[in-house]
C-alpha positions as CSV (number, residue, x, y, z in Angstrom):
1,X,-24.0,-40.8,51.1
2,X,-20.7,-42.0,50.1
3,X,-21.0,-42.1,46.4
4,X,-18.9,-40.1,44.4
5,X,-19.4,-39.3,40.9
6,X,-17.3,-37.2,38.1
7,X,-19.3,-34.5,36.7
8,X,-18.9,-34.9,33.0
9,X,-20.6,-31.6,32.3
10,X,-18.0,-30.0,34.7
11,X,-15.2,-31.8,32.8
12,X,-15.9,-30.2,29.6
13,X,-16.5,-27.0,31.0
14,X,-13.1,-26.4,32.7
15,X,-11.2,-28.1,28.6
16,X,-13.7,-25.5,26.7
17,X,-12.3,-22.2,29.4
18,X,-8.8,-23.9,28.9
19,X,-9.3,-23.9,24.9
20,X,-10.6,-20.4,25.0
21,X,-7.4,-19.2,27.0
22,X,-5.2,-21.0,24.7
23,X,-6.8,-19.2,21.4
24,X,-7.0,-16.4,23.1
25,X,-3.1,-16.2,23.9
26,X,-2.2,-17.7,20.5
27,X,-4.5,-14.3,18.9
28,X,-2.2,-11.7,21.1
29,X,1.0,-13.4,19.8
30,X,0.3,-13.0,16.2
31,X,-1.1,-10.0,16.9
32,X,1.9,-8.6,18.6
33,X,4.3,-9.6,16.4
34,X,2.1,-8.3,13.2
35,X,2.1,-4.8,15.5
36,X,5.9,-4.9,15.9
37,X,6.3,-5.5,12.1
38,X,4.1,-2.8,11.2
39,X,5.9,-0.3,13.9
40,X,9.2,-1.4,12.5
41,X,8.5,0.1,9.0
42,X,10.9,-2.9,7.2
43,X,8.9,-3.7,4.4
44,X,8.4,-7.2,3.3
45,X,10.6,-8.3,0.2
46,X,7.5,-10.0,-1.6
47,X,6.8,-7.4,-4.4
48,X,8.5,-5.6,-7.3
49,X,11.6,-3.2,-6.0
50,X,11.1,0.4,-4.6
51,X,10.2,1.8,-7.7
52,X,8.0,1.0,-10.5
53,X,7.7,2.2,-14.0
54,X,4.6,1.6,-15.8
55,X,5.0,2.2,-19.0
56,X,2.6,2.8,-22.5
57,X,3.6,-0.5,-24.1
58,X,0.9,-2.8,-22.3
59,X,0.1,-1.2,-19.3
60,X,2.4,-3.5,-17.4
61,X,4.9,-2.6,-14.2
62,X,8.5,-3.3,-15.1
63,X,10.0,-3.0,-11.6
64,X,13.3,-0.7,-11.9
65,X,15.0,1.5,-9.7
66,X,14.1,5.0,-9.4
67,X,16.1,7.2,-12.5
68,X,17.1,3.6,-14.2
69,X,14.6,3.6,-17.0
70,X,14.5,6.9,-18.0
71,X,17.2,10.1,-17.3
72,X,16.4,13.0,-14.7
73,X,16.0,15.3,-17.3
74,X,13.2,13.4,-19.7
75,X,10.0,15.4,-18.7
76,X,7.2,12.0,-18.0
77,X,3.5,12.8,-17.9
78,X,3.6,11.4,-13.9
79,X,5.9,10.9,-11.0
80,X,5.1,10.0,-7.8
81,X,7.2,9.7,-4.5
82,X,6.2,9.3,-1.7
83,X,7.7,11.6,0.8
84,X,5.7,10.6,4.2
85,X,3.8,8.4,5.7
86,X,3.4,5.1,3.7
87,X,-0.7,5.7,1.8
88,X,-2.5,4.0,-0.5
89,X,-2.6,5.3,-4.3
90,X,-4.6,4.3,-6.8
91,X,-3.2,5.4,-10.9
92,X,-6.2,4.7,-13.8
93,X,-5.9,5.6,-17.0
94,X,-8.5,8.1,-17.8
95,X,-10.2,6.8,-20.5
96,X,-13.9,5.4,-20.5
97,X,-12.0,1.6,-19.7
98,X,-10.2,3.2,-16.7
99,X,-7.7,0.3,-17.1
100,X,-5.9,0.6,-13.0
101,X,-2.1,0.8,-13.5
102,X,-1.5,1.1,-9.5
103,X,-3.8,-0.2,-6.4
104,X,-1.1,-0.1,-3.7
105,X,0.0,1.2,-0.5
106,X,3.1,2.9,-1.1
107,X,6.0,3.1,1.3
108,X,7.7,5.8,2.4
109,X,10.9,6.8,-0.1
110,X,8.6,4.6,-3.1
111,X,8.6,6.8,-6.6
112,X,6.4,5.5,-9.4
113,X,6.8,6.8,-12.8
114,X,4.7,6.2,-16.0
115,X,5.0,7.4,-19.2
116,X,1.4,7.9,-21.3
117,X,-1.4,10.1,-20.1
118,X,-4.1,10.6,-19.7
119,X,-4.2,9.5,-15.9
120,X,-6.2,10.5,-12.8
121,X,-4.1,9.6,-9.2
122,X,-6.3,9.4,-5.9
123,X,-4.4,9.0,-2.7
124,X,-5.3,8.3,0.6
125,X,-2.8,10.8,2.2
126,X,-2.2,13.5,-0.5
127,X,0.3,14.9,2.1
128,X,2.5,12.3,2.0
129,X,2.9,12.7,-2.0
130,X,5.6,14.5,-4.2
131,X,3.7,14.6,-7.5
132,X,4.8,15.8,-10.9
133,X,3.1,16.3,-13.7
134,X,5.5,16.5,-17.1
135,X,8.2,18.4,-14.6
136,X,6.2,20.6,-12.8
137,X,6.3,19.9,-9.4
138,X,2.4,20.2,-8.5
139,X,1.2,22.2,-4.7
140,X,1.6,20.2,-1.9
141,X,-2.1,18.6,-0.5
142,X,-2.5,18.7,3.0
143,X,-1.0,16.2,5.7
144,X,-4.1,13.7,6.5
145,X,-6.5,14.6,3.6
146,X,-7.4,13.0,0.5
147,X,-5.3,14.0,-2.9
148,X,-6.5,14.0,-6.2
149,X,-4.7,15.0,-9.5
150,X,-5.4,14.5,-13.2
151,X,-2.7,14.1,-15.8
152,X,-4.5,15.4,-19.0
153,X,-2.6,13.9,-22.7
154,X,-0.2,16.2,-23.9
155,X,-1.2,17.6,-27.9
């Protein structure tokens, strides 16, 4: 009746729980600080500037600041600025290729501008948009909802 014995089974049960805790902690850390990042609407300094201006030549983003590229008063098939919420936007050339110029969330104060047509713009929040289409300013979509627009080729 004296003999004692370890239970190995018993050992590995309690290190298992004690690795599960530790995960588990190590999950609401990272997840915590990825929620007070996202709160703290600093964007990340990993991509082009604020503002991008694709262009005809190539289909390429130059990044520029917003006006830098071209004057205030030059009337460009598209502009977009985002004027809530940061959404996502997606720009194609509307063309049978459909060649995507823009596959991005957008921040708020962002303003893309591009300079051939024709292009069809789908955003996630059409609410949080300012678009233009060659100067005219087009109607507001509503806060929440999905926006669509088309910029047909001038001629």
């Amino acid at each position: 009746m004296g003999r004692h014995r370890s239970d190995p089974r018993g050992l590995a049960r309690i290190l298992i729980a004690a690795l599960a805790v530790v995960a588990a902690l190590a999950l609401l850390v990272v997840g915590g600080m990825a929620l007070v990042n996202a709160i703290s609407g600093e964007p990340e300094n990993k991509g082009p500037s604020t503002a991008a201006s694709p262009s005809g030549g190539g289909g390429k983003a130059s990044p520029t600041r917003s006006g830098a590229a071209t004057s205030p008063t030059a009337v460009l098939p598209l502009v977009i600025k985002v004027t809530g919420q940061p959404t996502g936007v997606v720009v194609r050339v509307a063309d049978t290729a459909g060649k995507v110029l823009t596959n991005d969330t957008l921040n708020t104060g962002v303003t893309l501008q591009y300079e051939e047509a024709p292009l069809s713009v789908v955003a996630d929040n059409g609410g949080a948009l300012q678009v233009t289409i060659y100067g005219k300013v087009q109607e507001p979509k509503p806060n929440g909802q999905r926006g669509v627009w088309l910029v047909k080729a001038k001629g």
